[in-house]
N, C-alpha and C positions, 0 to 999 in steps of 0.2 A: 385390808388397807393398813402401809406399815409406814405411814409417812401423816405427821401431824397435820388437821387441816388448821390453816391459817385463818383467823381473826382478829380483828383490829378491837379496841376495848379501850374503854376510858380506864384512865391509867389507875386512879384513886380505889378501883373496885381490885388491883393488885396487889395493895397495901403502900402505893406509893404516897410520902407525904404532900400533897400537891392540891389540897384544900383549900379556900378560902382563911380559915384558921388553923391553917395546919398541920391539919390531920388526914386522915386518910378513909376509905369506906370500904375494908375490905371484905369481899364476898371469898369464904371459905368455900364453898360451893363449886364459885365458879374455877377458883386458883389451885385447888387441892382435888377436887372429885373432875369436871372437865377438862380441866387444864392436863389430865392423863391421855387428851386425844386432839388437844388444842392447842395448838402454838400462838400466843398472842401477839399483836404489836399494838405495843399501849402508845396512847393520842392523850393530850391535855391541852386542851385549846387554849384556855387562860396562860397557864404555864409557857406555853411556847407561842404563846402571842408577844412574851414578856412582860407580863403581870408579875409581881411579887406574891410570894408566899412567905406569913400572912398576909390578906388586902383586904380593902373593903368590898365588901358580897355584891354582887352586881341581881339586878332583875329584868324582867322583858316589861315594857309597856307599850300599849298602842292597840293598833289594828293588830287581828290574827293572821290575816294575811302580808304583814308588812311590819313587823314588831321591832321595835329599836331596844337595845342594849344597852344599860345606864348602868351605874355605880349607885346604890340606892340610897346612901347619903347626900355627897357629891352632886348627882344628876346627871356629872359628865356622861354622853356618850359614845359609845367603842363601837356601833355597829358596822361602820364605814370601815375600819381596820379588822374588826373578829373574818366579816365577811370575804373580806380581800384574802386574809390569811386562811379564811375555809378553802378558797376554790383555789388556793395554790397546793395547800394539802392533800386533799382529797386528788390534786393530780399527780402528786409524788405515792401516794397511795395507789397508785395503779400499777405501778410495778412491783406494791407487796402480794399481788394475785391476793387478795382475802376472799374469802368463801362469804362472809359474814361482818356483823360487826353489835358489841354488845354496849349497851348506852348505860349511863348514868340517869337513872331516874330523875325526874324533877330539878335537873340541872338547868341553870339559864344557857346554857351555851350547849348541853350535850344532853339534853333531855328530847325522849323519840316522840312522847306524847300527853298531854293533860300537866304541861308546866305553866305554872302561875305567871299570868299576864295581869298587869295591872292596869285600870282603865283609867282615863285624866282625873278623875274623884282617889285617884288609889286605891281602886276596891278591886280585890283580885279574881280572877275564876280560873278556870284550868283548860284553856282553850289554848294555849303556848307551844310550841315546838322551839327546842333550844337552836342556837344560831349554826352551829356548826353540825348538828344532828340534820339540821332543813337540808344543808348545800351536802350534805353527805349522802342522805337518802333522792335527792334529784338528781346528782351525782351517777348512783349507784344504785340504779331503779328497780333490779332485778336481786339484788341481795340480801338475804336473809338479815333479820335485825330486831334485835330484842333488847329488854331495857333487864337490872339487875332485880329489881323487885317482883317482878313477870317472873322470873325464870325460878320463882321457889313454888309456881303454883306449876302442878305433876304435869296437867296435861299442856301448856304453853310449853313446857319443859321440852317434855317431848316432840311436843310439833317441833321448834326451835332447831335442837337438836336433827330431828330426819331428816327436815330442809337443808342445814349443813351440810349433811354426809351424801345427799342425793345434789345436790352444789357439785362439791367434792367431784362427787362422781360424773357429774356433765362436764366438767373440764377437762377429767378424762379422757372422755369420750371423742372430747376434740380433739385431743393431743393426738387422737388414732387417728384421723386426719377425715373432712366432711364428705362421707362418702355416704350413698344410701344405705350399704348393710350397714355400717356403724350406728346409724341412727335406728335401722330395725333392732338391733340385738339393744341397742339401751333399751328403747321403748318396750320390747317382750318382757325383758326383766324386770320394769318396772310397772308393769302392769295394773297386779294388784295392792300394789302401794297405794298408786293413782288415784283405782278406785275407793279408797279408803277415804282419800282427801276429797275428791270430785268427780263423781261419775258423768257430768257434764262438759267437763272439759277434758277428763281423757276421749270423752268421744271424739271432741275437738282434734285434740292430738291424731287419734286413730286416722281422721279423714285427712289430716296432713300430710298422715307416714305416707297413706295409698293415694295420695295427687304425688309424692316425692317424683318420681320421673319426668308431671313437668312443671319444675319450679326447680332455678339457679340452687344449690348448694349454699351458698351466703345466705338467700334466702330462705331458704328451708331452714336449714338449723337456726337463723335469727328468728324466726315466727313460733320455732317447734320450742326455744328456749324459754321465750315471754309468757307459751299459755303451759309449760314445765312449772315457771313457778309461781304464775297465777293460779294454779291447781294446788303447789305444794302449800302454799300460804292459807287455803281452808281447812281449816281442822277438822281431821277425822269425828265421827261421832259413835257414839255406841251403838246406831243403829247402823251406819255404812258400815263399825268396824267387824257387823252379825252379818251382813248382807255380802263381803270376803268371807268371811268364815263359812256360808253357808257353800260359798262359789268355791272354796276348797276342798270341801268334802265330797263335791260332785264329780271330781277327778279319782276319789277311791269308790264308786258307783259297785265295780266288777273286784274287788279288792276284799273290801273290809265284813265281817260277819256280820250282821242284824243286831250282836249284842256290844259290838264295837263301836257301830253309825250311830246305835241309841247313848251311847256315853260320851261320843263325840258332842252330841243335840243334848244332852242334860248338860253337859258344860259352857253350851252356848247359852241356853237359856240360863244357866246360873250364872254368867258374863253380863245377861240382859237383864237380868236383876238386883246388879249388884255387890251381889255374896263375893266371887271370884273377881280379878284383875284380868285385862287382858293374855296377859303372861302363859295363865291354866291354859284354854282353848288352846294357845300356838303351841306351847309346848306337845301335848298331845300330838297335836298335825303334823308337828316336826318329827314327831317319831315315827310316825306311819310313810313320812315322805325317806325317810333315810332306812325303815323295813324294807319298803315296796321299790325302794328304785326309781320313784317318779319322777320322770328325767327333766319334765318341765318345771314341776314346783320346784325342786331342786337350785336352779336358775332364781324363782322369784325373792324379791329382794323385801318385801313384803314380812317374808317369815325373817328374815333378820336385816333389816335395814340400818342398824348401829350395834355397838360393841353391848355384850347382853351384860359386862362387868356395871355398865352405867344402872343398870335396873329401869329404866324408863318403863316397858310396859311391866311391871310390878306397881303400880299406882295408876296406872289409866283400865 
């Protein structure tokens, strides 16, 4: 893939000054190490609502399901205008095609989740979703979205990340236009990805692919998209990511020596305990899949589902 994917990002985590006082919150992470695979389009809802920078700090109170937007001196509130000016946003946002989109933590307006609501006593909890993160993710139900303090722990990172580029890559898909093989050849490739996140719903998928002949095209791929990234959204675990590892090594059955299969199975198990990073086992795999030829691994996206400069699985 030689074309950035696109994400939409609050603007302050790019070191824009567009703060409440000022300043800015820049994620070197995000701007310096992703930003090599990520094209952004930075959002500032305050800011482009026509808020001043500096202003007085705004907060959420109320109900969780129905939270107003206040100036938390003042009291005045903005919810009636943030809101107006989300669902005009979020529609001009459909022709930046985003894959994704990364939130400001704990932001009143752009916070994805656990932002301070404050109840009629002013006692806060973290039951809040900021105003313009709500109309964005109802918006935008199927796309990936993370917040900037999430994405320093490895494995959020990672998941975050694969959901993008496996995004990415379903768009593609469609660009080749909704035919059944286009949707057999994604689905092969992404097999044991799938299986990594949800063995449950790729079966889903699976009975999809094989009803595809009779079910409309519009239909299939909008049904095959929803439970695509209802699968991508659960995070692999150490035991699904042994139970692919295990499903790979059964393709070199007639292949590999008895002292080869046992160092394969000493690196899984020391995957399952710990010692090694996911990295060790695939690495290995990958070299027996580009020895032997194996024309299907070869294809699965699995063994490299992102750019391996990022190091993702070097920490998971």
């Amino acid at each position: 893939m030689t074309e950035k994917i696109r994400v939409g990002i609050s603007s302050c985590l790019l070191g824009e000054k567009v703060r409440y006082d000022g300043g800015h919150k820049l994620d070197r992470l995000i701007r310096d190490t992703l930003g090599h695979f990520l094209e952004f389009v930075p959002v500032c809802p305050e800011v482009e609502l026509g808020l001043p920078t500096p202003r007085e700090t705004l907060r959420l109170v109320g109900d969780p399901e129905h939270p107003r937007l206040v100036f938390s001196r003042s009291g005045k509130d903005i919810t009636g205008p943030m809101e107006a000016w989300a669902r005009k946003r979020v529609g001009e946002l459909e022709a930046e095609q985003l894959c994704g989109f990364i939130f400001k933590s704990r932001s009143p307006s752009s916070g994805m989740e656990r932002v301070k609501l404050y109840d009629r006593n002013g006692v806060p909890n973290k039951q809040g979703v900021g105003v313009f993160a709500r109309v964005f993710m109802e918006h935008f139900p199927l796309l990936p979205v993370e917040e900037d303090g999430r994405l320093h722990d490895n494995r959020l990172r990672e998941n975050f990340i694969e959901c993008l580029f496996t995004f990415k890559r379903w768009r593609e898909a469609l660009a080749r236009g909704l035919s059944r093989g286009n949707l057999v050849d994604f689905h092969t490739r992404h097999k044991l990805l799938l299986l990594a996140h949800s063995p449950e719903t790729y079966r889903q998928m699976g009975k999809l692919v094989a009803a595809a002949g009779t079910l409309q095209p519009e239909t299939l791929y909008t049904q095959y998209e929803a439970l695509l990234m209802k699968g991508m959204r659960l995070k692999p675990t150490v035991k699904k990511h042994i139970n692919v590892l295990q499903h790979l090594l059964g393709y070199f059955k007639n292949q590999l020596s008895a002292d080869e299969k046992q160092e394969v199975l000493e690196l899984i198990e020391h995957y399952r305990l710990g010692h090694v990073p996911l990295i060790v086992p695939i690495t290995l795999i990958n070299h027996y899949v580009r020895k032997y030829a194996q024309p299907y691994l070869k294809q699965q996206l699995y063994l490299n589902p992102h750019p391996l400069e990022l190091q993702l699985r070097n920490h998971v």
